[in-house]
N, CA, C and O atoms as CSV, one atom per row, in Angstrom:
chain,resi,resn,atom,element,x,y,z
A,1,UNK,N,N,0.834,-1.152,0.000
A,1,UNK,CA,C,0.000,0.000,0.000
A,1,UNK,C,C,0.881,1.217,0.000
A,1,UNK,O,O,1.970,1.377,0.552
A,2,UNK,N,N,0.239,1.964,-0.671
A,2,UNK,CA,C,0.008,2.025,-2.154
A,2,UNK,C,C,0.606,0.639,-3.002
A,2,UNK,O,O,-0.107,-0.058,-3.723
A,3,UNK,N,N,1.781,0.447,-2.801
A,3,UNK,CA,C,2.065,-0.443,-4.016
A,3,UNK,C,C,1.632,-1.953,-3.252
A,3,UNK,O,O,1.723,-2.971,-3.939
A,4,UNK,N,N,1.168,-2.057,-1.836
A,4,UNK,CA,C,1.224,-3.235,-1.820
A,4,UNK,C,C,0.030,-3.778,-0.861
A,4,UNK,O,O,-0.674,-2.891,-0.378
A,5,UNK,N,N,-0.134,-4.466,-0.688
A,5,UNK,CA,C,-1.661,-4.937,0.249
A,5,UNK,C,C,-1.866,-4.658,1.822
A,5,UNK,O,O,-2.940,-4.701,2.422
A,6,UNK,N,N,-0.820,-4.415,2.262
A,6,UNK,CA,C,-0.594,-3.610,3.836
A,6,UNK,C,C,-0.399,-2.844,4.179
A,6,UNK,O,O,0.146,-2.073,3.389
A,7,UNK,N,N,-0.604,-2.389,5.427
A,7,UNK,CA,C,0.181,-0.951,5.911
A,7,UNK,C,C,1.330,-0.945,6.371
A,7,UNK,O,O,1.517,-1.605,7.393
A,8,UNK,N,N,2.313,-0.302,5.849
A,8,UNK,CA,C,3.935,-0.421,5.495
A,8,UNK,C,C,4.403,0.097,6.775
A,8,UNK,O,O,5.070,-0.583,7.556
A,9,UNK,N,N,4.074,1.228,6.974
A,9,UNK,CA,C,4.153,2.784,8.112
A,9,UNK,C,C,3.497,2.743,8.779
A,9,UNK,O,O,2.536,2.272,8.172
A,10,UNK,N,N,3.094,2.960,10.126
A,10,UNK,CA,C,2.462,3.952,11.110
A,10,UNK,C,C,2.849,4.329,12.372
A,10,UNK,O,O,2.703,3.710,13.426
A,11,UNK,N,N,3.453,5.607,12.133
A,11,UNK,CA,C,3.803,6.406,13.430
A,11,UNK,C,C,3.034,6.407,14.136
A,11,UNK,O,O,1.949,6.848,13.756
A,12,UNK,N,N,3.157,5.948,15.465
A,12,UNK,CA,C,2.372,6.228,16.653
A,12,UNK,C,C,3.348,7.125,17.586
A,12,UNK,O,O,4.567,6.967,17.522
A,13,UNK,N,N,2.757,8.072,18.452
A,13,UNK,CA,C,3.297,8.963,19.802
A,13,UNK,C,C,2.221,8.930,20.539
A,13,UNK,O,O,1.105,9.363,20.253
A,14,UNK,N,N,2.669,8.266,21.756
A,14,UNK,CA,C,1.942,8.373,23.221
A,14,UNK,C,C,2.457,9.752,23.883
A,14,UNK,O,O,3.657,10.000,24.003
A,15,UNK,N,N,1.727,10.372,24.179
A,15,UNK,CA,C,1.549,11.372,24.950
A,15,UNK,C,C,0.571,11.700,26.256
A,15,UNK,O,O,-0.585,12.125,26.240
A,16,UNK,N,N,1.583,11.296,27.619
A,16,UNK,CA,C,0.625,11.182,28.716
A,16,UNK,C,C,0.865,12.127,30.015
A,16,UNK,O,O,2.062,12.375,30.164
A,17,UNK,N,N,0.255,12.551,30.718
A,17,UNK,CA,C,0.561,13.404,31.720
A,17,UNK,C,C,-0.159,14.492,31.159
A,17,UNK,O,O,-1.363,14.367,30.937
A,18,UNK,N,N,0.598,15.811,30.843
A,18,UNK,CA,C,-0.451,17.121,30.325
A,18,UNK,C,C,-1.114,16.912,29.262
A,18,UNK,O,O,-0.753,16.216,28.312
A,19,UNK,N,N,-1.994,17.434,29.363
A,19,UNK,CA,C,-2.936,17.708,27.723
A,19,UNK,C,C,-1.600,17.870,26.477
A,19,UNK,O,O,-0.398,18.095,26.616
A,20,UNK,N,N,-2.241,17.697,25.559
A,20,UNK,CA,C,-1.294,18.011,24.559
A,20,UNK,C,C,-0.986,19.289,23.916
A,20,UNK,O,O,-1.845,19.641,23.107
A,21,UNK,N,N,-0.143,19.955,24.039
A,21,UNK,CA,C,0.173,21.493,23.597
A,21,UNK,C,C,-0.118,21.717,21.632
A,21,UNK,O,O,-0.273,20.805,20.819
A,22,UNK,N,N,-0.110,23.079,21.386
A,22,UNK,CA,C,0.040,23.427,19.973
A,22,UNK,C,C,0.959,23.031,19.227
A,22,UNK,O,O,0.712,23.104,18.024
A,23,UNK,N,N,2.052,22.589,19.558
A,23,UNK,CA,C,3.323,22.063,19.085
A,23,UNK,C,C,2.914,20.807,19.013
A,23,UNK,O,O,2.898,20.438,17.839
A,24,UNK,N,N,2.513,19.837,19.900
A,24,UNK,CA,C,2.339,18.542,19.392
A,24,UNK,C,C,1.847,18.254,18.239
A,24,UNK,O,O,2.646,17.623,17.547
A,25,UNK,N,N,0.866,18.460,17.759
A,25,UNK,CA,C,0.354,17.852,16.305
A,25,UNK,C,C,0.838,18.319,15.296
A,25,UNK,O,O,0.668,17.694,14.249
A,26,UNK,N,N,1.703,19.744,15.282
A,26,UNK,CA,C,2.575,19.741,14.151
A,26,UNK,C,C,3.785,18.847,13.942
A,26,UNK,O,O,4.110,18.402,12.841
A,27,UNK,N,N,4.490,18.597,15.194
A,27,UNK,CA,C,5.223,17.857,15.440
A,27,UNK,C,C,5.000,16.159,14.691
A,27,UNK,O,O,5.656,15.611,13.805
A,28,UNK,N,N,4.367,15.900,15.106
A,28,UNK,CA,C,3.479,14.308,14.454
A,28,UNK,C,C,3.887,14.586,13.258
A,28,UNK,O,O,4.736,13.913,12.673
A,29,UNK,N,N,3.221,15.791,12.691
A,29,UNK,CA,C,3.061,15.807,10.876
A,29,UNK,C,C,4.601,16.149,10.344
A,29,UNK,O,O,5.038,15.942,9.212
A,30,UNK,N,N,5.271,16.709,11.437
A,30,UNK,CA,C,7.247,16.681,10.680
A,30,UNK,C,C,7.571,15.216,10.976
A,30,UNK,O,O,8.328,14.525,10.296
A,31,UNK,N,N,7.057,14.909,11.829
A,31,UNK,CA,C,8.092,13.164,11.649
A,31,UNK,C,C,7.090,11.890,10.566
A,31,UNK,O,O,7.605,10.978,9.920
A,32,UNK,N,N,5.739,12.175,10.642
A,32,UNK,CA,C,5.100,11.994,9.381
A,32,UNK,C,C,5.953,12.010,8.132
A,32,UNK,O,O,6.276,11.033,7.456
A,33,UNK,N,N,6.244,13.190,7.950
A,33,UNK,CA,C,7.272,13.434,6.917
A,33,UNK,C,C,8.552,13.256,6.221
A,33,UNK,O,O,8.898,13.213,5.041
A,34,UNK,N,N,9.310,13.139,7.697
A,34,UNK,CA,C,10.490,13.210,7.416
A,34,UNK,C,C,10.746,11.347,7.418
A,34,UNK,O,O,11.691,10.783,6.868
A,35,UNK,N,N,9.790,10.768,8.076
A,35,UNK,CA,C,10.008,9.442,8.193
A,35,UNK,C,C,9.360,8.222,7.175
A,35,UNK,O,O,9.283,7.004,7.332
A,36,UNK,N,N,8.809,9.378,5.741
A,36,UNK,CA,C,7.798,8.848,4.768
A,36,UNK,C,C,6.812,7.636,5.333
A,36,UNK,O,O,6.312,6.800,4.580
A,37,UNK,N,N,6.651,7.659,6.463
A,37,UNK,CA,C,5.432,6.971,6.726
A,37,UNK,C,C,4.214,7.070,6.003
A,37,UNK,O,O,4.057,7.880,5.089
A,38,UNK,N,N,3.250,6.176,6.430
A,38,UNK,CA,C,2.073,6.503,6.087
A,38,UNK,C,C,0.811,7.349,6.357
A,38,UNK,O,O,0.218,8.165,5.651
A,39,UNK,N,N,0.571,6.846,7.734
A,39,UNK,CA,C,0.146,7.466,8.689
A,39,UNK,C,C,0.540,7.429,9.771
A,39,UNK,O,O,1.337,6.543,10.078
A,40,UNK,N,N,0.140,8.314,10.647
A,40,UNK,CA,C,0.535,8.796,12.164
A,40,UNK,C,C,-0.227,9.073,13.411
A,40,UNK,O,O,-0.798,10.163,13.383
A,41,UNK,N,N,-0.364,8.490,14.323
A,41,UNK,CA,C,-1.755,8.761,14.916
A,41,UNK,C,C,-0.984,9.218,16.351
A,41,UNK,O,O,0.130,8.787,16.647
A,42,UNK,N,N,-1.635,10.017,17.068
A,42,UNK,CA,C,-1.357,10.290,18.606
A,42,UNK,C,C,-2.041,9.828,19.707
A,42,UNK,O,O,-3.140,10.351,19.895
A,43,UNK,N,N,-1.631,8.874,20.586
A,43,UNK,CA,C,-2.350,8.556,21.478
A,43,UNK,C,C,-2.315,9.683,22.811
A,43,UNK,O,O,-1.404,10.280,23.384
A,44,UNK,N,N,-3.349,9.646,22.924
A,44,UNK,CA,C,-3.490,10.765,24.375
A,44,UNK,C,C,-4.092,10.698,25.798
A,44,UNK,O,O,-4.941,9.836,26.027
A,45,UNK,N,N,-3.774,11.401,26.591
A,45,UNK,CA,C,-3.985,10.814,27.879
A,45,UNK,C,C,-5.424,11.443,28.168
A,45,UNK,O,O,-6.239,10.841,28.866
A,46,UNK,N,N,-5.783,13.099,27.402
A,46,UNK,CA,C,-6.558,14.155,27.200
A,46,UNK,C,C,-6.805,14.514,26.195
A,46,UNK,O,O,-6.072,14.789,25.245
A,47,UNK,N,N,-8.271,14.555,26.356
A,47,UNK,CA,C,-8.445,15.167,24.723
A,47,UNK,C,C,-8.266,16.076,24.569
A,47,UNK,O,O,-8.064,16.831,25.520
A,48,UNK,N,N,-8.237,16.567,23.113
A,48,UNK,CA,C,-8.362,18.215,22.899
A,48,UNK,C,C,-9.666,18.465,22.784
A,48,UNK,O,O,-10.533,17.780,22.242
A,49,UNK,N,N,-9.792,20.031,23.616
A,49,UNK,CA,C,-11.133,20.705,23.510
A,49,UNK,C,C,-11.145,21.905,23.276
A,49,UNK,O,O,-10.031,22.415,23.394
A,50,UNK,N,N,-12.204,22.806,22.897
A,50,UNK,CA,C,-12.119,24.026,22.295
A,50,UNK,C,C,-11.242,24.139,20.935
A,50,UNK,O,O,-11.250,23.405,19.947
A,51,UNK,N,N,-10.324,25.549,21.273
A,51,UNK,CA,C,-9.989,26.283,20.091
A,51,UNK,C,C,-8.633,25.112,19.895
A,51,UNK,O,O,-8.210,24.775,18.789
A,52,UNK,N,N,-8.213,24.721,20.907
A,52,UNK,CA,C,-6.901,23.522,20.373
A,52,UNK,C,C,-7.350,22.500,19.446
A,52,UNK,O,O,-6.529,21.931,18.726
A,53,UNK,N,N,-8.598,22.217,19.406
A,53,UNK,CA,C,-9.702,20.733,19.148
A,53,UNK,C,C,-9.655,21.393,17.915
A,53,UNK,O,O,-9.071,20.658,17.118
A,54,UNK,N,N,-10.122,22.799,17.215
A,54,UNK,CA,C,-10.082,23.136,15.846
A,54,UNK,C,C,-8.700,23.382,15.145
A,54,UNK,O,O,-8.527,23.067,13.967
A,55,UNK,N,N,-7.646,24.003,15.975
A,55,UNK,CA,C,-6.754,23.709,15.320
A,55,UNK,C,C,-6.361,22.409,14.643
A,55,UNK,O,O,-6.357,21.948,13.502
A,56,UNK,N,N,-6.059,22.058,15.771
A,56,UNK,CA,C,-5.273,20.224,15.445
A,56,UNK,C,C,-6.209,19.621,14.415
A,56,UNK,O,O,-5.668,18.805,13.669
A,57,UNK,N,N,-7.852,19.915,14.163
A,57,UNK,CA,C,-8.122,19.402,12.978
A,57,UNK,C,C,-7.950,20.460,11.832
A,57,UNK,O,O,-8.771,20.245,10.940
A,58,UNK,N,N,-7.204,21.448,11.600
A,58,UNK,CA,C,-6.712,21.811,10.460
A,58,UNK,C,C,-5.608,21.429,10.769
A,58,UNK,O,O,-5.331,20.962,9.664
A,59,UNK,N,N,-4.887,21.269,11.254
A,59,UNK,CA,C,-3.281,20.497,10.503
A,59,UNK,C,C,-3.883,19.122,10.567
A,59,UNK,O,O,-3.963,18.883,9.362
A,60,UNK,N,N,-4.413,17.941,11.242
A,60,UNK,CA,C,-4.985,16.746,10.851
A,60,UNK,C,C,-5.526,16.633,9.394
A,60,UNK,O,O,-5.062,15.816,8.599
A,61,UNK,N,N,-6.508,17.477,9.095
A,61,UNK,CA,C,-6.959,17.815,7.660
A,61,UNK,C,C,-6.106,18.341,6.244
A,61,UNK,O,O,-6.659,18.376,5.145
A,62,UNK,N,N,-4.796,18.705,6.444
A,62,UNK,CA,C,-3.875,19.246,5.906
A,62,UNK,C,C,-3.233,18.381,5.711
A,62,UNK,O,O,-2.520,18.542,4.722
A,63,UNK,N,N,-3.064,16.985,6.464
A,63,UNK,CA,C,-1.978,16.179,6.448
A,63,UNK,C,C,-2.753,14.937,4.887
A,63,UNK,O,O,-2.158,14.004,4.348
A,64,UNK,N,N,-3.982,15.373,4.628
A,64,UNK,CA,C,-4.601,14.411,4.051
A,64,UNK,C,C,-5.429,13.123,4.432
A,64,UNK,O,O,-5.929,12.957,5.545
A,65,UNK,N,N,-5.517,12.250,3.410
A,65,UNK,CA,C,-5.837,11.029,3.399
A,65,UNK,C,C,-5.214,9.866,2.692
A,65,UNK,O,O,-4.790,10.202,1.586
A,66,UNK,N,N,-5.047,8.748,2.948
A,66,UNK,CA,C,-4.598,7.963,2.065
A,66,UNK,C,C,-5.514,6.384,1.650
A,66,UNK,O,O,-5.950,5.447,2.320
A,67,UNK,N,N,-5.499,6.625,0.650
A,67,UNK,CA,C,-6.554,5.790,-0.374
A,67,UNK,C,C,-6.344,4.560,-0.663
A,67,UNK,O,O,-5.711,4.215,-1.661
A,68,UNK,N,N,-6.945,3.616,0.332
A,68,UNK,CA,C,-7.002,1.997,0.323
A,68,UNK,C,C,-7.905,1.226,-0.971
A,68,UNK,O,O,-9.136,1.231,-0.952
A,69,UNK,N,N,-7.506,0.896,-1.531
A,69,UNK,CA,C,-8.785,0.423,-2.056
A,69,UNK,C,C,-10.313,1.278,-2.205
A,69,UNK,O,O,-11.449,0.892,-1.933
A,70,UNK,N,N,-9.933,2.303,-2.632
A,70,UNK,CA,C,-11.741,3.384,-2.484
A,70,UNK,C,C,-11.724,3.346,-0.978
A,70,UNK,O,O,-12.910,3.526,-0.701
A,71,UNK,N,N,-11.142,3.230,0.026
A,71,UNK,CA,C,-11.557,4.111,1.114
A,71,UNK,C,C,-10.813,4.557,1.658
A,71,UNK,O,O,-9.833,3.978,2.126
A,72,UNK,N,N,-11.112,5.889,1.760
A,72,UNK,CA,C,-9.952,6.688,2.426
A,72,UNK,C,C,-9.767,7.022,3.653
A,72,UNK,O,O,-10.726,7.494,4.264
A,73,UNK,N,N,-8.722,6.891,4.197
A,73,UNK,CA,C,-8.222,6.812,5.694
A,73,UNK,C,C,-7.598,7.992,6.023
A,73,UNK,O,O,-6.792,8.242,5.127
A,74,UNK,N,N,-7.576,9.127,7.170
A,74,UNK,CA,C,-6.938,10.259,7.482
A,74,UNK,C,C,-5.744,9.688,7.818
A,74,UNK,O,O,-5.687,8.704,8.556
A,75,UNK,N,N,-4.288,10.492,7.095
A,75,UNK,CA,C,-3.010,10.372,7.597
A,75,UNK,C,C,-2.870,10.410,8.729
A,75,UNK,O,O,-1.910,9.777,9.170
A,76,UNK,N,N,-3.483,10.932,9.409
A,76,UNK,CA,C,-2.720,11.814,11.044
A,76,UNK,C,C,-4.365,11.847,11.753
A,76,UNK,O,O,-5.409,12.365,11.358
A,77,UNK,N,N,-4.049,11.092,12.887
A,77,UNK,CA,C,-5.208,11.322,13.958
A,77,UNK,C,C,-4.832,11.387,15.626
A,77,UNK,O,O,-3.729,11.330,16.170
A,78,UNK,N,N,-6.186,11.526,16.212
A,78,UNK,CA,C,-5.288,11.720,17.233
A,78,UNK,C,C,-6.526,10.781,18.149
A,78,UNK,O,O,-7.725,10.569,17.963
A,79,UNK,N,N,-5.718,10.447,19.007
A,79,UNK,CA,C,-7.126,9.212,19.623
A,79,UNK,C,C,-6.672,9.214,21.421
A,79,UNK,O,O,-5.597,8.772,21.827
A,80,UNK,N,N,-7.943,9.913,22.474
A,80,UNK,CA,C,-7.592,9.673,23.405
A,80,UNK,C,C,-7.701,7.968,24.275
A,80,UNK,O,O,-8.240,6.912,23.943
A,81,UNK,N,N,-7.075,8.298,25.228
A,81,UNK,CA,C,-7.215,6.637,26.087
A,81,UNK,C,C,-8.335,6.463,26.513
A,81,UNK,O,O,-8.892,5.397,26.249
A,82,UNK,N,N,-8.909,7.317,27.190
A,82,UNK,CA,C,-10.508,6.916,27.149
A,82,UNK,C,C,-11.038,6.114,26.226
A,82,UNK,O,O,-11.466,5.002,26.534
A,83,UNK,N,N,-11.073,6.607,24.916
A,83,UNK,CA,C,-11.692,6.260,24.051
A,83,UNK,C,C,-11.580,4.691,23.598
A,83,UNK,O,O,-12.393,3.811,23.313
A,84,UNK,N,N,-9.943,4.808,23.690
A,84,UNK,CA,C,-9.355,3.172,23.607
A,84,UNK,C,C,-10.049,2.447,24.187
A,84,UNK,O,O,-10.686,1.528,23.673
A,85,UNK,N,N,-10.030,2.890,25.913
A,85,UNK,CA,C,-10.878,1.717,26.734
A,85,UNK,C,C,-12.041,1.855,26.088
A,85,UNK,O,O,-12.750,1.715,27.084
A,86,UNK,N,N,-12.733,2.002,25.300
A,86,UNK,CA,C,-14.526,1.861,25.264
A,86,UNK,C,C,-14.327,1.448,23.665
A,86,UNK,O,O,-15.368,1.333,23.018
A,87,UNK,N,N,-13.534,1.304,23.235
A,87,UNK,CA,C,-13.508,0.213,21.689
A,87,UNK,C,C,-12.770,1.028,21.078
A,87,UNK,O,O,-12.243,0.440,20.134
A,88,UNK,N,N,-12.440,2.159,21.141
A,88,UNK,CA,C,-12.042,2.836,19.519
A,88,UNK,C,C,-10.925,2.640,19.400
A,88,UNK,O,O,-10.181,2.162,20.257
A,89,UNK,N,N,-10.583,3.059,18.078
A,89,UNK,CA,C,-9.453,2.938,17.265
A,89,UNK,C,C,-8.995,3.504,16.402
A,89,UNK,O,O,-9.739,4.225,15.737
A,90,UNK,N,N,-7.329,3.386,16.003
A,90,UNK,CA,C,-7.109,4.186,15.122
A,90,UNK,C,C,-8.064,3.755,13.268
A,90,UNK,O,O,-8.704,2.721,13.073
A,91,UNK,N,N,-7.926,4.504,12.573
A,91,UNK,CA,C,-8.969,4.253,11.214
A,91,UNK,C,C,-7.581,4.040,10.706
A,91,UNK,O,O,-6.810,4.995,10.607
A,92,UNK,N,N,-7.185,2.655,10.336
A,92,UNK,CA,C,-6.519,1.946,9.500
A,92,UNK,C,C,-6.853,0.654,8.833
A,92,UNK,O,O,-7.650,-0.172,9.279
A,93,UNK,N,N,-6.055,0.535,7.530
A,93,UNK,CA,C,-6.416,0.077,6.903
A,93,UNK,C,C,-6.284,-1.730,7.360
A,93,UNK,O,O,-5.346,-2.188,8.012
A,94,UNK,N,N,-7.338,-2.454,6.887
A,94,UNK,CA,C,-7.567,-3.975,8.379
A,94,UNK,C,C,-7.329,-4.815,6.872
A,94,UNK,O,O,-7.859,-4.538,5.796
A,95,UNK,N,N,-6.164,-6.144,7.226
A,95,UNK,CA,C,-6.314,-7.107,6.534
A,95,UNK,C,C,-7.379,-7.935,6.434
A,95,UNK,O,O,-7.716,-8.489,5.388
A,96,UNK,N,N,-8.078,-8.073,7.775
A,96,UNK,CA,C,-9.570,-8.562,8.535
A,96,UNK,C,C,-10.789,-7.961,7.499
A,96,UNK,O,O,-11.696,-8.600,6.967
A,97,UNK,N,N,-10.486,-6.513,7.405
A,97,UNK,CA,C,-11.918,-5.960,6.755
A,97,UNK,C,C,-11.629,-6.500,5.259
A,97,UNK,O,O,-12.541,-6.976,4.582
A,98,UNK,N,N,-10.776,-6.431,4.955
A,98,UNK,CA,C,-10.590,-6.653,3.070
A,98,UNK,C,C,-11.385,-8.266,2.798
A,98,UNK,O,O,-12.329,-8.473,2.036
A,99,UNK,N,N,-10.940,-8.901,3.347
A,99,UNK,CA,C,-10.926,-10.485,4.060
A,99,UNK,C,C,-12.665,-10.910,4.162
A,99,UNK,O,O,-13.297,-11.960,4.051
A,100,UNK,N,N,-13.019,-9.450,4.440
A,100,UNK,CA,C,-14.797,-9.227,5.156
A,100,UNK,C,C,-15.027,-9.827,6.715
A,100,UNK,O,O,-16.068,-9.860,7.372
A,101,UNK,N,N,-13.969,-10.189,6.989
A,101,UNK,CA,C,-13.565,-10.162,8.500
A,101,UNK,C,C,-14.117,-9.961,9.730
A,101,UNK,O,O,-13.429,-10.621,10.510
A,102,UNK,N,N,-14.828,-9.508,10.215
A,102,UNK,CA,C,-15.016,-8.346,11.537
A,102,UNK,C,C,-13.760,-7.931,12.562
A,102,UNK,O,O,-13.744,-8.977,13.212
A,103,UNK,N,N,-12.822,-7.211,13.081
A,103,UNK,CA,C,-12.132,-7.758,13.862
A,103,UNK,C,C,-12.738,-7.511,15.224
A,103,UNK,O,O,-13.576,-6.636,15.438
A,104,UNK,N,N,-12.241,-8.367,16.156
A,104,UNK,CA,C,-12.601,-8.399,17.450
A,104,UNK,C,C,-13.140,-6.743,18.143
A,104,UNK,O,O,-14.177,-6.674,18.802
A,105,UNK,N,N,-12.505,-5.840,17.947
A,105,UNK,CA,C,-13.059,-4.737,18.901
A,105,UNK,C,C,-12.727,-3.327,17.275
A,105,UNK,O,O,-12.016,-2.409,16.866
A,106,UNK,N,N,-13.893,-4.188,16.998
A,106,UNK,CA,C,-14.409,-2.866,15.767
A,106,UNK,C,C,-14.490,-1.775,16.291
A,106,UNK,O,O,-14.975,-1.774,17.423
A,107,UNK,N,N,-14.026,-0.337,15.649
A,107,UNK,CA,C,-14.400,1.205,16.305
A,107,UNK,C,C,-15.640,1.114,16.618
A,107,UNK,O,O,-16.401,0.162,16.443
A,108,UNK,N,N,-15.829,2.086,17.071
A,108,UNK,CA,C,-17.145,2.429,17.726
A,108,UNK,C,C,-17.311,3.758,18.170
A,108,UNK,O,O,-16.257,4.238,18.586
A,109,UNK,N,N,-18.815,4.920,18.247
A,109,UNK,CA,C,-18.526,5.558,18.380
A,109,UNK,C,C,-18.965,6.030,19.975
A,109,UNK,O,O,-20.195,6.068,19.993
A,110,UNK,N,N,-18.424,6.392,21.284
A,110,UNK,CA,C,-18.837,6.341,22.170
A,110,UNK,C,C,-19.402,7.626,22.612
A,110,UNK,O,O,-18.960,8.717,22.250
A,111,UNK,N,N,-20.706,7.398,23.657
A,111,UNK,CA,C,-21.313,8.591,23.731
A,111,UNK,C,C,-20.700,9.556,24.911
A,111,UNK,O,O,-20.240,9.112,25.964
A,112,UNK,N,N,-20.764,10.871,24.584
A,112,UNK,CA,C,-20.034,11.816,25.244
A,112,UNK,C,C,-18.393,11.832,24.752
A,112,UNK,O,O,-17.559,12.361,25.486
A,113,UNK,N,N,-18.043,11.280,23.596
A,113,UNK,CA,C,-16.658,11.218,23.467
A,113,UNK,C,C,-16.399,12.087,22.037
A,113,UNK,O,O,-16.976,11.695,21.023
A,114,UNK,N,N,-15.865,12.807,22.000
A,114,UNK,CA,C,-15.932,13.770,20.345
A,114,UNK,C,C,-14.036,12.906,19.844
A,114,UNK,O,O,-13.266,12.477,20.704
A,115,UNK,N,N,-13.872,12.890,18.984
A,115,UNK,CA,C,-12.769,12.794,18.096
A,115,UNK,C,C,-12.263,13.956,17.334
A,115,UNK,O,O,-13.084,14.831,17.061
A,116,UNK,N,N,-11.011,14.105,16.940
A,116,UNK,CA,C,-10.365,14.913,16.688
A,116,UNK,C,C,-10.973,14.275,14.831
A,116,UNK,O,O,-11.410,15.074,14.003
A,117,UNK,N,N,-10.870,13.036,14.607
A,117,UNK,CA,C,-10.746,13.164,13.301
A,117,UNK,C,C,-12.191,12.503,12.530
A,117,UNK,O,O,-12.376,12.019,11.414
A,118,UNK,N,N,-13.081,12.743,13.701
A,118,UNK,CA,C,-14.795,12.648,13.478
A,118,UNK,C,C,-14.872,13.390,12.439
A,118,UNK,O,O,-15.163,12.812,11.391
A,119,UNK,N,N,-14.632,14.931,12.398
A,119,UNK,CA,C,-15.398,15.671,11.442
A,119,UNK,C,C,-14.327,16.050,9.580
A,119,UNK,O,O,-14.526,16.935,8.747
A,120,UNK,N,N,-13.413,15.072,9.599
A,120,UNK,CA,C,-12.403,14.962,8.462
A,120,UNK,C,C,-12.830,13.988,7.544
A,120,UNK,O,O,-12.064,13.448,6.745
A,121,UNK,N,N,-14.273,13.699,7.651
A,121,UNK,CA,C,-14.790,12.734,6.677
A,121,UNK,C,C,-14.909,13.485,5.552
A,121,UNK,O,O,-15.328,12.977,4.512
């Protein structure tokens, strides 16, 4: 993927203790870069809320998408631990789903929980 049936790349950064600053998610998208990955996702201890929550989805949205088979997946997300515990996940591309698969703890969307890369559809 692109040239071959898997996902080659994916940067992950855990980030735990403070919320995550303005610098973090640009940060993601330079080592995104510099490390030709694919995608990059941030795990977090806190979500972002407010005016940080709109930034980080314009550089999330800036970073693109990348195109599986007709469905397209955001490069760069950001996913708190909460969320983890209650099913979610990063949106990557599943040998399971191609397969028609289910995998064990399919995303999901949980109530009271917003995502950074909910509204990048």
């Amino acid at each position: 993927m692109p040239d071959g049936p898997d996902l080659q790349s994916l940067v992950i950064e855990v980030k735990g203790g403070a919320p995550i600053n303005n610098a973090d998610v640009p940060a993601l998208g330079n080592v995104l870069d510099s490390d030709d990955a694919l995608m990059a996702g941030l795990l977090t201890m806190h979500p972002a809320t407010g005016r940080k929550l709109q930034n980080f989805q314009q550089v999330l949205g800036a970073a693109g998408q990348l195109d599986v088979l007709g469905t397209k997946y955001p490069r760069m997300q950001i996913v708190n631990l909460r969320a983890v515990l209650h099913g979610y996940r990063f949106k990557t591309p599943s040998v399971a789903a191609r397969r028609g698969v289910k995998p064990r703890l399919p995303p999901r969307k949980v109530a009271g929980v917003r995502f950074a890369t909910d509204t990048l559809r």
